[in-house]
GUFIMI-412798 format. One line per 10 residues: number of its first residue (from 1); for each residue x, y, z of C-alpha. Coordinates in steps of 0.02 Angstrom, whole numbers, plus 50000, padded with zeros to 5 digits. Layout:
N
NUM> X/Y/Z ~ ...
END
This chain:
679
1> 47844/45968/53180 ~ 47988/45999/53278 ~ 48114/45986/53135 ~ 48003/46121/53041 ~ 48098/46283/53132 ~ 48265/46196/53075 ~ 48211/46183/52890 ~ 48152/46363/52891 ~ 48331/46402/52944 ~ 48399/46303/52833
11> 48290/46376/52680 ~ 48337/46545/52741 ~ 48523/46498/52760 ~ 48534/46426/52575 ~ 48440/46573/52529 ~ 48555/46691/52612 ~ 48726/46620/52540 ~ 48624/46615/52371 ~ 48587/46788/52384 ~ 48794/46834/52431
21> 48836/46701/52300 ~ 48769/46817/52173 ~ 48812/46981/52265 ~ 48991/46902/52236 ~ 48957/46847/52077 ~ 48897/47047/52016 ~ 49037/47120/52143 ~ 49166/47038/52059 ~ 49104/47050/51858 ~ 49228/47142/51754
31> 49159/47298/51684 ~ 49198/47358/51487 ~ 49252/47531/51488 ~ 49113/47659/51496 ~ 49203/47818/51426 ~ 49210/47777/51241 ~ 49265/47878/51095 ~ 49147/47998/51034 ~ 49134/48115/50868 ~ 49238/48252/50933
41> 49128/48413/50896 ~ 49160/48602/50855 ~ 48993/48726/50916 ~ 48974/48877/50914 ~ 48948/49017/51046 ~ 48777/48958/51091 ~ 48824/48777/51070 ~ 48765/48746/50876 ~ 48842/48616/50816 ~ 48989/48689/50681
51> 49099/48517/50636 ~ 49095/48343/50677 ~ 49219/48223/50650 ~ 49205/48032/50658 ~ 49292/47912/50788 ~ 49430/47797/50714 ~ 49297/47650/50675 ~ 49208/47771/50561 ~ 49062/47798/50651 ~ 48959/47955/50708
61> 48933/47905/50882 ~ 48860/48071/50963 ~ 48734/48036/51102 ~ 48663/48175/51220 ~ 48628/48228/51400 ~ 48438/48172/51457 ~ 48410/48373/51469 ~ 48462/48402/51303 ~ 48341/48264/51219 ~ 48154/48279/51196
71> 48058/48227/51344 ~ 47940/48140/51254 ~ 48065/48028/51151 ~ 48126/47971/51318 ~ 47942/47926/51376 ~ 47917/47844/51207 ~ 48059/47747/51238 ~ 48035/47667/51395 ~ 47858/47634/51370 ~ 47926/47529/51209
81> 48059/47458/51279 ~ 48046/47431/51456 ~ 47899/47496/51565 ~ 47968/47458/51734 ~ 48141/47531/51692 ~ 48125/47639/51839 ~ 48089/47494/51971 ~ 48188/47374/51929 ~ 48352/47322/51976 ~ 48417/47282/51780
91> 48337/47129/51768 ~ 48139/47126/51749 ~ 48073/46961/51816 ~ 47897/47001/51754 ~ 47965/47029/51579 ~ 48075/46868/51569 ~ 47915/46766/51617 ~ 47808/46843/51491 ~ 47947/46833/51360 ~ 47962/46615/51406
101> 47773/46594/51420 ~ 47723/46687/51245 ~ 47889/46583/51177 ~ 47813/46391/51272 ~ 47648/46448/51215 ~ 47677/46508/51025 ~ 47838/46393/50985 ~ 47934/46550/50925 ~ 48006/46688/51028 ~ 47870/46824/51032
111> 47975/46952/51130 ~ 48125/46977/51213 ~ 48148/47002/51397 ~ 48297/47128/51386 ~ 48273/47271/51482 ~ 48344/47431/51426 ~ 48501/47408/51556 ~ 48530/47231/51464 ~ 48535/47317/51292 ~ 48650/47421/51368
121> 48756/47297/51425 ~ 48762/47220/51242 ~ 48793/47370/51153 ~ 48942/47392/51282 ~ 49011/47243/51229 ~ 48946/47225/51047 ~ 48876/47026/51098 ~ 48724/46954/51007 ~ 48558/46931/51096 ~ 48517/46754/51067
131> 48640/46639/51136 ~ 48620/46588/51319 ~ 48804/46628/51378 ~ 48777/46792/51292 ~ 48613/46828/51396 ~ 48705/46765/51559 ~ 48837/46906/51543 ~ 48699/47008/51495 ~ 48616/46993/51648 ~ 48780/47004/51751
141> 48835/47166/51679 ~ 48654/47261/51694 ~ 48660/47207/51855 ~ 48830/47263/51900 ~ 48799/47448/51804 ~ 48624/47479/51908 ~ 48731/47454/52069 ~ 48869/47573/51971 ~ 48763/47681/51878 ~ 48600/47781/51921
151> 48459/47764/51793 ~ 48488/47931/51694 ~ 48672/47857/51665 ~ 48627/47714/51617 ~ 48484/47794/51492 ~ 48635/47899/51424 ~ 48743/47761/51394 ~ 48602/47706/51289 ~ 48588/47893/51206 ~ 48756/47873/51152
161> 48776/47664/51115 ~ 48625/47644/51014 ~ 48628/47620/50814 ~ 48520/47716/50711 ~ 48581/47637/50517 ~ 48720/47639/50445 ~ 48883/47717/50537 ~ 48750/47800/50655 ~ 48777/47795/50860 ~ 48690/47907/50965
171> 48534/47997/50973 ~ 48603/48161/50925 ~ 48699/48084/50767 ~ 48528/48014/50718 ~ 48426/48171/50729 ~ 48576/48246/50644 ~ 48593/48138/50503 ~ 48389/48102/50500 ~ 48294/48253/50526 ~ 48437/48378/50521
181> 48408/48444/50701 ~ 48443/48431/50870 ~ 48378/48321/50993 ~ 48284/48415/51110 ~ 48130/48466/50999 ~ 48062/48323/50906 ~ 47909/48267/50842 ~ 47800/48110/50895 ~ 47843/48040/50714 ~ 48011/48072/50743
191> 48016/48009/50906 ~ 47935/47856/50871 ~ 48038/47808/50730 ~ 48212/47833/50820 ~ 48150/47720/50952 ~ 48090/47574/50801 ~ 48278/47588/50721 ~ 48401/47505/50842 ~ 48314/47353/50858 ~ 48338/47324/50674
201> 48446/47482/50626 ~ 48496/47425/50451 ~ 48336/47338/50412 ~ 48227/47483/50470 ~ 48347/47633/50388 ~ 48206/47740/50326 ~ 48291/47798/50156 ~ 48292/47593/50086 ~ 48163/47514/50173 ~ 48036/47649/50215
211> 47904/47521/50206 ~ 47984/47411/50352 ~ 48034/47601/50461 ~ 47835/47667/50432 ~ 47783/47485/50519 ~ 47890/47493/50667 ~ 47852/47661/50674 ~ 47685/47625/50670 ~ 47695/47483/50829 ~ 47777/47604/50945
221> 47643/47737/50909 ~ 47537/47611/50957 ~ 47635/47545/51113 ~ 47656/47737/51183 ~ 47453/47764/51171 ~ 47414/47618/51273 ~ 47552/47673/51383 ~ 47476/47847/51409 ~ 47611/47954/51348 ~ 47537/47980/51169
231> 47360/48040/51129 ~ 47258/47974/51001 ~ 47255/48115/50922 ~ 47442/48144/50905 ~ 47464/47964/50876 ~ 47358/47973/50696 ~ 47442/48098/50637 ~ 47617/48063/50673 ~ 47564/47893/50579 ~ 47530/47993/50436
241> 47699/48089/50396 ~ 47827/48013/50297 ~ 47966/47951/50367 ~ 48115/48026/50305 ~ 48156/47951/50108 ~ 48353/48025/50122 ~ 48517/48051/50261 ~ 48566/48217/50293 ~ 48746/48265/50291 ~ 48828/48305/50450
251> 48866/48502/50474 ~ 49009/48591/50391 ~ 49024/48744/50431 ~ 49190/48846/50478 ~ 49300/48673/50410 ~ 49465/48772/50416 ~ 49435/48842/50572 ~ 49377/48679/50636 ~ 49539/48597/50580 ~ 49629/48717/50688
261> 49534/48717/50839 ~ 49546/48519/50838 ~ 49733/48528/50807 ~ 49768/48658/50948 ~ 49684/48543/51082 ~ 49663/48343/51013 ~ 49614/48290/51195 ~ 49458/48386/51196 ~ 49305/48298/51130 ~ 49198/48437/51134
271> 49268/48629/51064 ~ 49165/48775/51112 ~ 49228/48939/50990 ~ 49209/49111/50991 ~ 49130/49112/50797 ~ 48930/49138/50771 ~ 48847/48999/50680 ~ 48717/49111/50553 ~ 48869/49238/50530 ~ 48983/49112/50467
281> 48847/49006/50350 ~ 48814/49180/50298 ~ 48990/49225/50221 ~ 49011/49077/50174 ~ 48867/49098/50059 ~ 48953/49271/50009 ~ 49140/49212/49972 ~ 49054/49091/49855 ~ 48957/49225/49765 ~ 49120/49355/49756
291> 49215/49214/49652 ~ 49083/49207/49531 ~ 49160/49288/49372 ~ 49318/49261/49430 ~ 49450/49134/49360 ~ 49447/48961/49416 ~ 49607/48983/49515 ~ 49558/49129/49611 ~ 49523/49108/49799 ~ 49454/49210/49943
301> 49459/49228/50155 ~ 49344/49319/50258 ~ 49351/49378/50436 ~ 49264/49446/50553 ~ 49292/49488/50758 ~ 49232/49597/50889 ~ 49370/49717/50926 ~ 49314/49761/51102 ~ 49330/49573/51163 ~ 49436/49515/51015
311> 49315/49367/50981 ~ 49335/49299/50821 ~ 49141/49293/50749 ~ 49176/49238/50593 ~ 49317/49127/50491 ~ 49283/49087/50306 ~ 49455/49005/50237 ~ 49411/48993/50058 ~ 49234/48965/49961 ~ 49247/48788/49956
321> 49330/48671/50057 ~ 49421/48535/49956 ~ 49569/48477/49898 ~ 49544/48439/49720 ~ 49488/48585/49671 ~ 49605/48735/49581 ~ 49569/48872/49693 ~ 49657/48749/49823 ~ 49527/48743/49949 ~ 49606/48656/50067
331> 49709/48797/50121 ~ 49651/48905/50258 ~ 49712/49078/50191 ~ 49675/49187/50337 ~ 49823/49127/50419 ~ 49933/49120/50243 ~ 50064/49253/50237 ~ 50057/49366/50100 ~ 50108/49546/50054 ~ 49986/49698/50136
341> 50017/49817/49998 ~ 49955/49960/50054 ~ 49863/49923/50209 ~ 50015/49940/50334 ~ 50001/50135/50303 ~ 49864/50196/50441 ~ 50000/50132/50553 ~ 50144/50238/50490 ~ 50044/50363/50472 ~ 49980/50346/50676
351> 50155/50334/50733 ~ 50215/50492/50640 ~ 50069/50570/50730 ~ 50120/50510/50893 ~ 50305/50558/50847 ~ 50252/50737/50806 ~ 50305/50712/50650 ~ 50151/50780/50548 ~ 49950/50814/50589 ~ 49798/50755/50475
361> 49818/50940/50415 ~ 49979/50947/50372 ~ 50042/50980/50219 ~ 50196/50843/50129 ~ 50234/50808/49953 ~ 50200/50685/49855 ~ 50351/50725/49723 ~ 50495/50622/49638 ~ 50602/50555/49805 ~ 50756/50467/49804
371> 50844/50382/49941 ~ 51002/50312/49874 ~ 50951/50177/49747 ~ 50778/50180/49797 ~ 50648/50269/49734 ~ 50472/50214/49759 ~ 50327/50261/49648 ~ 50139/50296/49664 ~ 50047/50148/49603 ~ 49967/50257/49432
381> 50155/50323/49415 ~ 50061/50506/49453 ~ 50129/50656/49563 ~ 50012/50762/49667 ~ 50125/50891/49743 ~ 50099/50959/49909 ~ 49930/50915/49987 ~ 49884/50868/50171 ~ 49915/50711/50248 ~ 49727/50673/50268
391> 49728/50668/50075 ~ 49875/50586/50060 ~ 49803/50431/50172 ~ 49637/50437/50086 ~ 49724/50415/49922 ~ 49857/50296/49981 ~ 50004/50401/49903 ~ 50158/50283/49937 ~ 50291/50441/49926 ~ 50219/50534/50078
401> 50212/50372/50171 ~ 50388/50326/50136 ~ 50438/50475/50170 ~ 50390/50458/50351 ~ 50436/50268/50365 ~ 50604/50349/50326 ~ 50573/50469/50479 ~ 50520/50336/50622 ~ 50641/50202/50568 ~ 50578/50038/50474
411> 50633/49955/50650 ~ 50498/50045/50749 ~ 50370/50005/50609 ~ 50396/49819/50634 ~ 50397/49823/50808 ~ 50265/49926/50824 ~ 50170/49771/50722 ~ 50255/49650/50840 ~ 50190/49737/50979 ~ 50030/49719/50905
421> 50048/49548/50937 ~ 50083/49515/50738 ~ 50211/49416/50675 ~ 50295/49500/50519 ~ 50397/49416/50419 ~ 50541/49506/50303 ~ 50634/49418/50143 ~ 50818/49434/50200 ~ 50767/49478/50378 ~ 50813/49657/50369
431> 50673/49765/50350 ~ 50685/49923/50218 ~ 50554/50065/50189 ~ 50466/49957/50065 ~ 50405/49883/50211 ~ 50263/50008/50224 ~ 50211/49964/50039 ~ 50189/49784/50081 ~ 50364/49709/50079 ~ 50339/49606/50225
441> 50216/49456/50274 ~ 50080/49485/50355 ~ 49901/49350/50374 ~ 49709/49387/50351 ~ 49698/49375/50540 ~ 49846/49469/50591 ~ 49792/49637/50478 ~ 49616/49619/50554 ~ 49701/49596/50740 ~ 49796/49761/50672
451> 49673/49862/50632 ~ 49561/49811/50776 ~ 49683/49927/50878 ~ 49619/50096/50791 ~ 49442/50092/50868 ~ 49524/50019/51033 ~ 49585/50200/51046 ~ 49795/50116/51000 ~ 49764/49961/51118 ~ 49794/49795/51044
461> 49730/49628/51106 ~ 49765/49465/51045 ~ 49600/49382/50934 ~ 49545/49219/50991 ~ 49425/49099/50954 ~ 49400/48984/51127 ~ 49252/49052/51228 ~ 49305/49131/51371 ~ 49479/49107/51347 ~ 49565/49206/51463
471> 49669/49364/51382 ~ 49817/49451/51420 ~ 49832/49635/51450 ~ 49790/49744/51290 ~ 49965/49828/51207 ~ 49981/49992/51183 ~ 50019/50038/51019 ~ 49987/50227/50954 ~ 49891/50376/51078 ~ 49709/50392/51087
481> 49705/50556/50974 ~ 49816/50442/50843 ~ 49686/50311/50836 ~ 49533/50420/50829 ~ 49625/50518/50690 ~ 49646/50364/50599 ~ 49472/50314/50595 ~ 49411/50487/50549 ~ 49519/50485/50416 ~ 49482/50296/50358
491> 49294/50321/50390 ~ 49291/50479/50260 ~ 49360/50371/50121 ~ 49228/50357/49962 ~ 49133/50193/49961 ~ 49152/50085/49815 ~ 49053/50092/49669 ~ 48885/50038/49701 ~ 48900/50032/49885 ~ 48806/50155/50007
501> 48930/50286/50098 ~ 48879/50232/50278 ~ 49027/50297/50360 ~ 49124/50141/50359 ~ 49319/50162/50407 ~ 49416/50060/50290 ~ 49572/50021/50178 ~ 49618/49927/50022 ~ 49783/49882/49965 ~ 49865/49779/49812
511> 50021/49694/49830 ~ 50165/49706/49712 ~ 50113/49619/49542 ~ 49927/49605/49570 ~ 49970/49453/49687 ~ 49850/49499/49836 ~ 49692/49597/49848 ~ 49641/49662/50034 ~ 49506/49772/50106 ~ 49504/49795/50296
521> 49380/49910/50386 ~ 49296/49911/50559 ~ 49162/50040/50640 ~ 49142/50035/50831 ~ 49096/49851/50885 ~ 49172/49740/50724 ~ 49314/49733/50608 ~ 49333/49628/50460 ~ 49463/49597/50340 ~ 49437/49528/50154
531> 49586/49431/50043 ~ 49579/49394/49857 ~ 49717/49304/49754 ~ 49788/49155/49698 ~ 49850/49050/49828 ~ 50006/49003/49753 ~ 50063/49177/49743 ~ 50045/49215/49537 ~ 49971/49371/49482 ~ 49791/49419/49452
541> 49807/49535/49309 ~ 49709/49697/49330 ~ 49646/49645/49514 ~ 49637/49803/49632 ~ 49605/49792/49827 ~ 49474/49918/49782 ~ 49389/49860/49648 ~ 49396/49655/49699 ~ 49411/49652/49874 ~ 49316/49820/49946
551> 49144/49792/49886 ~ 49158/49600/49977 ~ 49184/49704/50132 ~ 49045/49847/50123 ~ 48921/49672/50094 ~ 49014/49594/50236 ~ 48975/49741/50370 ~ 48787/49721/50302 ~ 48786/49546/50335 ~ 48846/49590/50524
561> 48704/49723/50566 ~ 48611/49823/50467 ~ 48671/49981/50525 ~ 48854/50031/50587 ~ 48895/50029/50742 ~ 48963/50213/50779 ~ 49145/50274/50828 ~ 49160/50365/50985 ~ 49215/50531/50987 ~ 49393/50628/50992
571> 49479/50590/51147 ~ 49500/50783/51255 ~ 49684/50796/51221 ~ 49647/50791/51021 ~ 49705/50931/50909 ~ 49584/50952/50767 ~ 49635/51136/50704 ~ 49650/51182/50504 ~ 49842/51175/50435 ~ 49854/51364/50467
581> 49814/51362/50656 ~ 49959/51233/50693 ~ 50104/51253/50749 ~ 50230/51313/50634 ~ 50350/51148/50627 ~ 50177/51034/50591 ~ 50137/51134/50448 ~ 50235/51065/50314 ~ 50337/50884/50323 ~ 50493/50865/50205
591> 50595/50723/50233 ~ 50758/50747/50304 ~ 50875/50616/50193 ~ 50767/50637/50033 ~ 50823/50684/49880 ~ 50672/50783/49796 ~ 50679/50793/49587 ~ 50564/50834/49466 ~ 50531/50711/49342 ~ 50564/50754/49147
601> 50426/50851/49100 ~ 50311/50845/49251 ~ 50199/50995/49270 ~ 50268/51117/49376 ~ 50215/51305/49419 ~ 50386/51385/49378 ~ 50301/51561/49483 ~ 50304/51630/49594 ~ 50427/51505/49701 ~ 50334/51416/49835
611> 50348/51491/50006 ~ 50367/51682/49940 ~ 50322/51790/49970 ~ 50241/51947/49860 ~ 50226/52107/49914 ~ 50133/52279/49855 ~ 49955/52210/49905 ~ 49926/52124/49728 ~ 49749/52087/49683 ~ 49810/51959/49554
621> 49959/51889/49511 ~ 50081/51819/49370 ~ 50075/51629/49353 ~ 50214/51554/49249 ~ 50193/51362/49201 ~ 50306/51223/49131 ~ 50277/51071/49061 ~ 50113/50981/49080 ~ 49988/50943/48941 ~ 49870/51079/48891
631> 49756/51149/48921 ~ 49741/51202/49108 ~ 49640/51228/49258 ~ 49683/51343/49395 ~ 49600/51359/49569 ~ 49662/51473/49692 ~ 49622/51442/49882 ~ 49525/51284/49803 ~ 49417/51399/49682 ~ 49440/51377/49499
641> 49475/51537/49426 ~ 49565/51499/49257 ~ 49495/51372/49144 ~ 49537/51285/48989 ~ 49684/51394/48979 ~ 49815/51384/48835 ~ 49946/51490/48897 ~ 50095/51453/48995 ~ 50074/51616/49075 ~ 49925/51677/49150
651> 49860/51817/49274 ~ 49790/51734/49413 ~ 49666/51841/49520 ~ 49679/51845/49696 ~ 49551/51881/49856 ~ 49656/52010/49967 ~ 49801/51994/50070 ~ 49873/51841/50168 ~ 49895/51658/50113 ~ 49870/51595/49930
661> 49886/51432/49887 ~ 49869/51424/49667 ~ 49852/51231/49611 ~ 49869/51205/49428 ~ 49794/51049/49347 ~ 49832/50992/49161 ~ 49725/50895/49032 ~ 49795/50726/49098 ~ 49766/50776/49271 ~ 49907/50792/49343
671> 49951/50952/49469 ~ 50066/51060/49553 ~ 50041/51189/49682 ~ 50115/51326/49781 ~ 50083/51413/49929 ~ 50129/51597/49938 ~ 50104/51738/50051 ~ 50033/51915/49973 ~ 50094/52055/50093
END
């Protein structure tokens, strides 16, 4: 008996160096590398998922936080897979005696003893399960990861490692691909079944062998009942749903964008933007439906932003997204470079403003102008005469607007547009006055970043589409009365045919050719900008900004909200007077280096001579026309008074004393007017 106390030391000293023999032996085990590659992912502002793309290997491997899966998946799971996941140490003793009793006692392995940390360890390292060198390092490497890893890592690494058919890793990519949701909210069905699939993922794949995926199903039902997490109840009638007879495709939404957003940042596995998930699946839907009844070459981009935070919500690229197609899919066009036309004009128009060049109510002509070897025409070749500026914007006259690009200097126009954080581009490099009809290039974005500055008051800010990126300080453009001019102006424009006039500030332009089609509007939270055309530049015979691309946009702002947003009111330092209350130099603009001439037989009133002015207190007066197609139509301080006339010399009556303005309209509808003072 007195050699007993030395073999209890000696038990308890082979015991000891056993027990550092294997603390060694997990110390020292080489670990795989935890941080695999995962499907990099684009989401939205709230996180929904818009893009995924898969890792080099070709798989979907998306897996998920525990607080961002379904609760009772996770239960399920365990109580499946490994009851005493919590307890143990990554090896369950209790589980690898059942496991070689059932096996001794039914000459066939009946179960495995893997606990969920083991799987982990072989999906890690892609080993098998059954040979005993492969269960050794098994063992080894759960152990080592529960001394590395807490439990809710390790169940992560499982939420990402684990295959679910196919080129499927990763809960989420499963729910994805399976059920066509997230996650965090699934049903006991679904649940069950994506705990059956990885331990026969192929085998099980519900959409070829349904039979085999409703029997597994079936066994963990039953296994999470007698665990307690299931009731009865819930248990026979997940058994009853179908499991799922086809795979999903993975989201799509926003592809161009996507492409950019990846390619601005590679590193980043996960891209939160700026764009709203139902808004963009929305016009998406829309750019589709504008094609129809279009040619097969004909393509379209959408945008949309907020212009107080200059948040890009929205970022359709074309309707379809493909490479083989003939409207060229494949090609983003809101950042293609194209010609305006016509929608560079607000901002001439708010510089001159700014430049006390002219006021809404002033009056310019829109006559024959030459300047040197150029002279620029109105798009229907027509001639208005004198009218105010407000009209001549509304209409988008190019003569009065040239005539004022020719006043602030092409050079200011462009920087003004660089300043706006655009980046114009000129053929030759030296811009001319045609710039303000479109002879520079200009993207979808960048005329939507433009015009985002008019109900900013003249303050530009850079559009983004990173959440919470952080900005720079808004630019400065054009004064607070410019801006709110601007939009009263572009906000009484007719809507197009068929659409509701709701007040909504817009433009339309047509490049040179038919070539481009653009409508860009805003009211006072969103802007949005629409493109039609070819994307290799040919014509679109007969396409107008107005007629193609304007009705896109009046759907577009109902897609945003159902009602506009309004624009704030005139800033205190605004003048809004008639033309006769301002000042005597704003009254009437006439370019300085223009060379006014009448074109051969335009209508003209021949008398009296604008500007004169008559004296003796006439109650009517002589009116002497030339040219011009009968018969005409006369309207004196805007009230017709002669119609249908024949003559080329009428008498015209008048209301009393002070200003007259006679306008004189012929059978083809074009006019001249003059403005005369009756002393």
């Amino acid at each position: 008996m007195r050699f007993a106390p030395f073999v209890l030391v000696a038990v308890l000293l082979l015991a000891a160096a056993a027990r550092d023999g294997v603390d060694r032996w997990v110390a020292e085990t080489d670990l795989p590398d935890l941080l695999v590659d995962t499907s990099v992912q684009v989401i939205d502002r709230e996180g929904k998922l818009l893009r995924a793309y898969t890792v080099e290997d070709g798989l979907w491997r998306m897996g998920g936080r525990l607080n961002t899966v379904a609760p009772g998946y996770v239960e399920m799971l365990i109580a499946y897979e490994d009851g005493r996941f919590w307890t143990h140490g990554g090896v369950d003793p209790w589980a690898v005696l059942r496991a070689v009793s059932q096996t001794i006692w039914n000459g066939e392995v009946i179960s495995g003893g893997s606990t969920l940390t083991m799987q982990v360890a072989r999906l890690l390292e892609n080993s098998g399960t059954g040979a005993w060198r492969g269960k050794l390092r098994q063992v080894r490497l759960a152990l080592a990861l529960e001394r590395k890893l807490s439990k809710e890592g390790i169940l992560e690494l499982y939420l990402t490692h684990a295959p679910f058919g196919g080129n499927l890793e990763g809960i989420r990519a499963a729910t994805l691909a399976w059920f066509g949701k997230e996650p965090h909210r699934l049903t006991p069905a679904q649940a069950a079944l994506l705990v059956a699939l990885p331990q026969s993922p192929n085998g099980r794949r519900p959409d070829r062998f349904p039979n085999e995926a409703t029997e597994a199903r079936s066994r963990v039902l039953q296994r999470a009942v007698v665990a307690g997490v299931l009731s009865n109840d819930d248990a026979s009638a997940a058994v009853l749903t179908p499991v799922p007879n086809q795979r999903r495709a993975f989201p799509a939404i926003a592809s161009h964008m996507a492409d950019r957003v990846v390619a601005a940042r590679p590193e980043t596995v996960v891209h939160q933007t700026t764009l709203a998930r139902d808004l963009q699946m929305s016009l998406e839907t829309l750019a589709a439906k504008a094609l129809r009844g279009l040619e097969d070459r004909v393509s379209i981009a959408v945008m949309v932003a907020d212009h107080h935070s200059g948040e890009i919500l929205a970022s359709v690229g074309s309707a379809e997204y493909s490479e083989g197609d003939l409207r060229h899919g494949f090609i983003d066009m809101t950042q293609a470079r194209r010609s305006p036309g016509s929608t560079l004009k607000p901002l001439v128009y708010g510089l001159s403003f700014d430049q006390g060049l002219v006021h809404p109510e002033s009056m310019i002509s829109d006559a024959p102008v030459r300047f040197g070897s150029y002279a620029p025409q109105n798009f229907d070749g027509r001639f208005r005469g004198e009218l105010r500026v407000r009209e001549a914007l509304a209409q988008s006259l190019n003569l009065p607007v040239v005539l004022l690009t020719d006043e602030i200097g092409p050079a200011n126009l462009m920087a003004a547009m660089r300043k706006a954080g655009t980046a114009p581009e000129v053929p030759g490099g030296v811009a001319g006055l045609a710039v303000a009809l479109g002879g520079v290039g200009l993207s979808l974005e960048e005329l939507v970043q433009l015009y985002a500055l008019i109900p900013q008051g003249g303050l530009a800010q850079k559009l983004h589409w990173r959440l919470n990126e952080k900005l720079e300080k808004k630019q400065r453009v054009i004064s607070r009365s410019a801006a709110w001019h601007l939009g009263d102006i572009l906000s009484g424009i007719a809507p197009p045919n068929g659409a509701s006039r709701n007040g909504l500030a817009y433009k339309t332009g047509t490049s040179y050719g038919h070539r481009d089609t653009w409508a860009i509007g805003f009211d006072g939270q969103h802007v949005a900008g629409v493109w039609i055309g070819r994307p290799d530049g040919t014509p679109v015979p007969g396409a107008f900004g107005a007629e193609v691309a304007a009705p896109v946009l009046f759907e577009v702002f109902q897609r945003i909200a159902p009602e506009l947003s309004p624009l704030g009111p005139p800033p205190p330092e605004t003048l809004i007077v008639s033309t006769g209350q301002l000042p005597e130099p704003l009254r009437k603009f006439r370019g300085r280096n223009a060379l006014f001439e009448e074109p051969e037989g335009a209508l003209a009133v021949a008398f009296p001579p604008d500007g004169a002015t008559l004296e003796g207190g006439n109650s009517e007066v002589i009116l002497k026309v030339k040219n011009g197609a009968l018969p005409f139509t006369v309207l004196a301080n805007g009230a017709p008074v002669v119609q249908q006339s024949r003559m080329r010399e009428m008498v015209v009556p008048l209301t009393g004393k002070g200003s007259a303005t006679v306008t004189v309209i012929d059978a083809k509808g074009a006019s001249d007017r003059v403005t005369f003072w009756v002393d």
